[in-house]
C-alpha positions in Angstrom: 0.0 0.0 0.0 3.0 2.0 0.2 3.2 2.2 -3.3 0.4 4.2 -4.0 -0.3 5.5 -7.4 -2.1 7.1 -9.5 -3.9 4.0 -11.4 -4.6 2.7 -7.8 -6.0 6.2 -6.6 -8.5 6.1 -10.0 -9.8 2.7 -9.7 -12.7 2.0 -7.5 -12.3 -1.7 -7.4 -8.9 -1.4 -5.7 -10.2 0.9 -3.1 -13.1 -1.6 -2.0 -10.5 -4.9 -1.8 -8.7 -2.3 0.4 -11.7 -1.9 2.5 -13.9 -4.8 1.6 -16.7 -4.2 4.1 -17.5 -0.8 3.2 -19.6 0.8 0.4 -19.0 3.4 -2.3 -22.0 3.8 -4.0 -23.7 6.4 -6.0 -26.3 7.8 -3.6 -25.1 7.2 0.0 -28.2 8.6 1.5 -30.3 6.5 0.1 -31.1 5.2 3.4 -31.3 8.4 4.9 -29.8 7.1 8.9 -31.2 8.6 11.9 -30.1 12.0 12.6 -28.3 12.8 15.5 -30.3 14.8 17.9 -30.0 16.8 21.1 -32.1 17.4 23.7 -33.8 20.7 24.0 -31.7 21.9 27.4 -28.1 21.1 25.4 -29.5 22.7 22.2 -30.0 25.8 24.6 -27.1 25.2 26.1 -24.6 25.0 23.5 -26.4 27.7 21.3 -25.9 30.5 24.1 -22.2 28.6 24.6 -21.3 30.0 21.1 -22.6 33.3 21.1 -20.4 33.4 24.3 -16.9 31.7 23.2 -17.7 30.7 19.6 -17.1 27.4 20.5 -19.2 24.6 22.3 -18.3 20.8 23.3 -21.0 18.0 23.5 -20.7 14.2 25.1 -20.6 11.1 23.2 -23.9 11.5 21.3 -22.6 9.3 17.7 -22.9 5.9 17.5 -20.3 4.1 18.1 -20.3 1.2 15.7 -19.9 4.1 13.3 -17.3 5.8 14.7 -15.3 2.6 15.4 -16.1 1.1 11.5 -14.8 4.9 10.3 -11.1 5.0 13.0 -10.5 1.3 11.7 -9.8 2.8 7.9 -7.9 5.9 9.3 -5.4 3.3 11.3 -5.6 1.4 8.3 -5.0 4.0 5.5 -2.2 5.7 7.8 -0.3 2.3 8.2 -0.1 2.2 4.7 1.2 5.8 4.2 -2.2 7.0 3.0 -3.5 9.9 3.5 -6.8 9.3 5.9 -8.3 12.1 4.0 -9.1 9.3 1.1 -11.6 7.9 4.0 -14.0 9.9 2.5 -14.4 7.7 -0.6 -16.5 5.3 1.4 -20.4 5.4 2.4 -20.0 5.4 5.8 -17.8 8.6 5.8 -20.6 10.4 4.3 -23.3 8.5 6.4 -21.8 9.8 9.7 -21.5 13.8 8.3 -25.4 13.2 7.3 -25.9 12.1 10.5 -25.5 15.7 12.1 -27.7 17.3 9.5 -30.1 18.8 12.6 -27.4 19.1 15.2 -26.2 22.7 14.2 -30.0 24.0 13.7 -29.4 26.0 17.1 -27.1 28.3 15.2 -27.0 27.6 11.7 -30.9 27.6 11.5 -33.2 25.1 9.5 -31.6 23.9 6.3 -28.1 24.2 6.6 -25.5 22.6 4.4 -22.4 20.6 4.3 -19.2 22.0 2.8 -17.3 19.4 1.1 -14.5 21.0 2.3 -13.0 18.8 5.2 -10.0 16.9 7.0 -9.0 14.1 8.9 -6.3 13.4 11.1 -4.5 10.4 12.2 -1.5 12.0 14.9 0.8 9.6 16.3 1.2 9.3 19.6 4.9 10.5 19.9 6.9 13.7 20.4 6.8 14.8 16.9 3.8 15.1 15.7 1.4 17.6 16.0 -2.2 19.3 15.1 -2.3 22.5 13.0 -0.6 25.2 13.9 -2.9 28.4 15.5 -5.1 30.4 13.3 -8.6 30.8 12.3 -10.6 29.0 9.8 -12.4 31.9 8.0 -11.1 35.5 7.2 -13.4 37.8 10.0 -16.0 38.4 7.0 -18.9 40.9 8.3 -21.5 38.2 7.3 -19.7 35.3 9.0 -21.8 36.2 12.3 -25.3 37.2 12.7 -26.5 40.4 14.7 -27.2 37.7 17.5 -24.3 36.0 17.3 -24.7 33.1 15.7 -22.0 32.2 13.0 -23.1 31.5 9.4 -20.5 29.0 9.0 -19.4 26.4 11.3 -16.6 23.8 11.7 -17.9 20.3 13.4 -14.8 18.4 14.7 -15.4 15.1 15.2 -13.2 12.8 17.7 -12.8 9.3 16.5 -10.6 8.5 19.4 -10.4 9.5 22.5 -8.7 12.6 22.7 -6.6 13.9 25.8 -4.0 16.6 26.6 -1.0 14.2 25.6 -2.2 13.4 22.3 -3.0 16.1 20.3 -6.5 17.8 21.6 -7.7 21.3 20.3 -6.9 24.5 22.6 -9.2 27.3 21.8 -9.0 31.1 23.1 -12.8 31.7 23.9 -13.8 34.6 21.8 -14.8 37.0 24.5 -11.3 37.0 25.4 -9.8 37.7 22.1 -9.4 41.2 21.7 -9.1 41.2 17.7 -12.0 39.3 17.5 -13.8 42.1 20.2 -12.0 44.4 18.1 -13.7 42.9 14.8 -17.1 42.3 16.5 -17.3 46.3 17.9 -16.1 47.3 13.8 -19.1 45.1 12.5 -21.0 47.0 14.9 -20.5 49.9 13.8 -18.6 51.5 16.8 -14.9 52.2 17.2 -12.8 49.1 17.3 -9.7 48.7 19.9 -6.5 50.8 19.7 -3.6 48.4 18.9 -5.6 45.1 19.2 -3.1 43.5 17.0 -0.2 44.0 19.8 -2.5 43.3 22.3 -0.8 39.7 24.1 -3.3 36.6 24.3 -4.4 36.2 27.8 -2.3 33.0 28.1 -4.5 32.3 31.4 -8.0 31.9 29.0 -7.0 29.7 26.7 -9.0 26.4 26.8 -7.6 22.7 26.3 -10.5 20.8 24.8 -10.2 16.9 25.6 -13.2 14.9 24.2 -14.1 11.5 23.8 -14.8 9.8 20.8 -18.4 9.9 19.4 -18.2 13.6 20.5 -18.4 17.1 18.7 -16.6 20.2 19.3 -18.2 22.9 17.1 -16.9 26.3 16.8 -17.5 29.4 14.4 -15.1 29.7 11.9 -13.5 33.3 13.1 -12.5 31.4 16.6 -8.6 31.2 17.4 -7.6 27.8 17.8 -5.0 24.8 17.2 -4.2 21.1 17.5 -1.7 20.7 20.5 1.9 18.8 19.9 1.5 15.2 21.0 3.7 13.3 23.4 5.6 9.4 23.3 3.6 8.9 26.9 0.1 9.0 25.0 -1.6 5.9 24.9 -3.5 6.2 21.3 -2.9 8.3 18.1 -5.1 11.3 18.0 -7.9 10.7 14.9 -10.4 13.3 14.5 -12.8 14.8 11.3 -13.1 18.6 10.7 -16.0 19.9 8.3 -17.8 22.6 7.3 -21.8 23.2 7.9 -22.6 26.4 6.3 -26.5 28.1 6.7 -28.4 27.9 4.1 -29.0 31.9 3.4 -24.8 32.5 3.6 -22.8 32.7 0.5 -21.5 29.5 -0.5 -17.8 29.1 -0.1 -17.5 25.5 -1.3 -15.8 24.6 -4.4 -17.9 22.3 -7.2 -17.8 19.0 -7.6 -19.9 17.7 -10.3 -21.1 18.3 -13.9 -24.1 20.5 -12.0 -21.5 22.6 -10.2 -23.1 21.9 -7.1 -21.0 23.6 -4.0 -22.5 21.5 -1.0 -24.2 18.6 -0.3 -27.8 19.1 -0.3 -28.9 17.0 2.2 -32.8 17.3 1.4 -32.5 14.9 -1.3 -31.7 11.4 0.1 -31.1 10.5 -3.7 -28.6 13.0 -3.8 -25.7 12.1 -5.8 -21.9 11.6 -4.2 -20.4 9.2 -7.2 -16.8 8.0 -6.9 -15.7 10.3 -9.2 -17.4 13.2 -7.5 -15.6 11.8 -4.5 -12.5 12.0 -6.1 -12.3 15.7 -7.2 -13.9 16.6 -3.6 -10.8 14.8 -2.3 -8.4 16.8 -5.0 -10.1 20.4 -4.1 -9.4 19.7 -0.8 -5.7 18.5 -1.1 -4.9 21.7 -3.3 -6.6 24.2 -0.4 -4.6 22.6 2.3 -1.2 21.9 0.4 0.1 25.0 1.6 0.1 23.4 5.2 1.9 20.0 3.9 5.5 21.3 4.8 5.4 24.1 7.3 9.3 23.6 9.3 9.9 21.1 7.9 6.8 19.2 9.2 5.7 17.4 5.7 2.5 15.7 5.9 2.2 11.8 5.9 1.5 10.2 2.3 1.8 13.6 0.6 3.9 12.3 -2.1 4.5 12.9 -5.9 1.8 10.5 -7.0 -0.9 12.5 -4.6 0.2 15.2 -6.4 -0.4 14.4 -9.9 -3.6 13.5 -8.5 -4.4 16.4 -7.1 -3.1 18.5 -10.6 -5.9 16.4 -12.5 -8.9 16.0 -10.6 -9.1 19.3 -8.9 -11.8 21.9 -9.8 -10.8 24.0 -12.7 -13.9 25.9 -13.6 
């Protein structure tokens, strides 16, 4: 598996004898799965939770046959210097991100839709690997947040493993303590914003280490500072973890297309919605080309980014 090229990466029929008790079909909501749902006092809960931090954290509340069928192909993928990313050519990759299609309701309102614009992570348990550096996932847009607070577009991060302090978990700076962020929130307000913000230090005392088990969601809006921690040779498992987009319905799309219909997200109203392999595929190739520019950051090269990946990404990424 080691030896993964570009005849491999194009042919379905390798990619189920890789995985031979998985699907990849056509329409993987066909058999439109339960939704995941919360109860009424933690949709309250987490809704006011991100108008406060921009962030909120729920308990184990996906199955876990699903979560354990999906980590199985990441450990098997990344012992075969693949990229887990190419996890998302099987059904049940897409049946779990269909599951949350009513979880984000409480801030992204009825409707919303998923970006096919994702990761996933498999971080060994060792002192040299590492989560993504700090930043923020969108560019402090005026119509990323609502008047109330809400965000318009949302990143779902999905532990498949359990995740602790010593193997990678995300650390978060709650948004009421980042001054550009206050500083960006008074300018969308329309009243002055803060002197210098830029220079102002990050309260090192707020920031937030987010441990999580697997089966549970840490959802945050996309202007919120935050970053994958280094791991450490005295964790027990390998950090494996989803990140996706959910964007509301009545925001401008910020996906890239996928198909011959130029769709930008997957509408999840249709459970004969189309997701064919070779949609898959360019999905897969849009996403390598957005992220390539964190493959090598000091010298930190990502696992099972090699030439072949990349004559795969050249040909099957978007170019409309």
């Amino acid at each position: 598996m080691s030896n993964l090229n570009l005849s491999d990466i194009e042919n379905i029929e390798f990619w189920r004898s890789l995985n031979p008790g998985l699907n990849i079909s056509d329409t993987p909501f066909q058999n439109n799965t339960a939704p995941c749902t919360l109860d009424p006092d933690m949709q309250s809960r987490l809704r006011q939770q991100m108008i406060d931090e921009g962030y909120f954290q729920t308990p184990e509340v996906l199955n876990k046959n699903d979560i354990s069928v999906l980590r199985d192909v990441v450990v098997k993928l990344n012992s075969g210097n693949i990229m887990p990313l190419f996890a998302a050519l099987y059904d049940e990759f897409w049946i779990l991100l269909h599951s949350l299609r009513d979880t984000f309701t409480p801030f992204l309102q009825n409707d919303y839709r998923l970006v096919p614009d994702f990761w996933i992570w498999h971080i060994d348990a060792d002192d040299q690997s590492s989560g993504w550096k700090p930043h923020r996932d969108g560019s402090m847009e005026f119509d990323s947040i609502r008047d109330d607070g809400t965000p318009t577009l949302c990143t779902a991060w999905i532990a498949l493993s359990d995740i602790e302090t010593s193997n990678s978990c995300m650390y978060v700076l709650p948004r009421k303590y980042d001054v550009i962020f206050q500083d960006f929130a008074r300018k969308r307000a329309g009243v002055p914003g803060i002197e210098n913000a830029k220079d102002v230090p990050i309260p090192l005392t707020r920031i937030r280490a987010l441990p999580i088990n697997a089966g549970a969601i840490i959802g945050w809006d996309t202007n919120l500072f935050h970053w994958g921690s280094g791991s450490s040779k005295w964790a027990i498992d390998p950090r494996i973890s989803i990140g996706v987009y959910y964007q509301a319905a009545d925001a401008k799309e910020t996906g890239k297309p996928f198909n011959s219909e130029k769709k930008c997200f997957v509408d999840y109203s249709k459970p004969d919605f189309e997701l064919t392999f070779e949609n898959r595929l360019v999905i897969i190739a849009n996403i390598i080309n957005n992220y390539a520019h964190k493959f090598d950051i000091d010298g930190e090269v990502e696992k099972g980014f090699t030439a072949e990946i990349k004559s795969f990404q050249e040909k099957w990424c978007w170019k409309g």
